[in-house]
N, C-alpha and C positions, 0 to 999 in steps of 0.2 A: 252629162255632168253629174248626171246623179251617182253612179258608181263611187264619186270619188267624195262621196259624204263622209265618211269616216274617218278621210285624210282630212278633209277640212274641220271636222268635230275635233280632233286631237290638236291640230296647229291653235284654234281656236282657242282651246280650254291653256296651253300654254302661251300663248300672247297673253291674254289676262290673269295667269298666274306672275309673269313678267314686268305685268302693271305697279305690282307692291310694289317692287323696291324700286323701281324706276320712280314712284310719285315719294316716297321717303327722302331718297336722292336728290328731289327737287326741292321738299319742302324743309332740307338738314342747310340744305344753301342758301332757302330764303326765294330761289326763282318761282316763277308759275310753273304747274308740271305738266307743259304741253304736252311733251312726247307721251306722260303717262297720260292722259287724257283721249289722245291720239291711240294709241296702243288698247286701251277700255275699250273705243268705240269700236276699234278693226275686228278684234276680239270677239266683241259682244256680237258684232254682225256677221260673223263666223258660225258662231254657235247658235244664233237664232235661224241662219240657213239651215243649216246643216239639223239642227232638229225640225224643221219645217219641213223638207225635203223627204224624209226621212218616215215612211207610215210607220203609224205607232209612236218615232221621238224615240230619245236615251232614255234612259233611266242613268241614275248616280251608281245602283248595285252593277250597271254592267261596264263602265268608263275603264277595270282595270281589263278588262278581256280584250275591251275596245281598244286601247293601246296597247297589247298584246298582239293583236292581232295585225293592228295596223304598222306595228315596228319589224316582225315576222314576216309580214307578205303571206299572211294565213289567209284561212276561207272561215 
């Protein structure tokens, strides 16, 4: 499973990029924002594996290579 850190770092960081406007959309309606809520937590436990797993962990400077690299099928 470990190979496949960096797919999960990248799905990660956008499920919680997702969260915004999901939890806006709940809160412009007036509902609870489950799903945004929901979507935080998937997210967040995405990205706490995945840098857990990970010797060393991301860094912020390398996230645009990391999705570069991960959309390519690079090395």
């Amino acid at each position: 499973m470990a190979e496949y850190t960096d797919l999960i770092m990248c799905i990660g960081v956008l499920v919680l990029l997702l969260t915004f406007p999901t939890a806006v959309g709940a809160f412009s309606r007036g509902a609870p924002p489950r799903a945004a809520m929901l979507s935080l937590f998937a997210g967040g436990v995405m990205v706490v594996y995945a840098n857990s797993s990970r010797p060393g962990g991301y860094s912020v400077e390398g996230m645009p290579e990391l999705f570069l690299k991960v959309l390519t099928g690079g090395i």
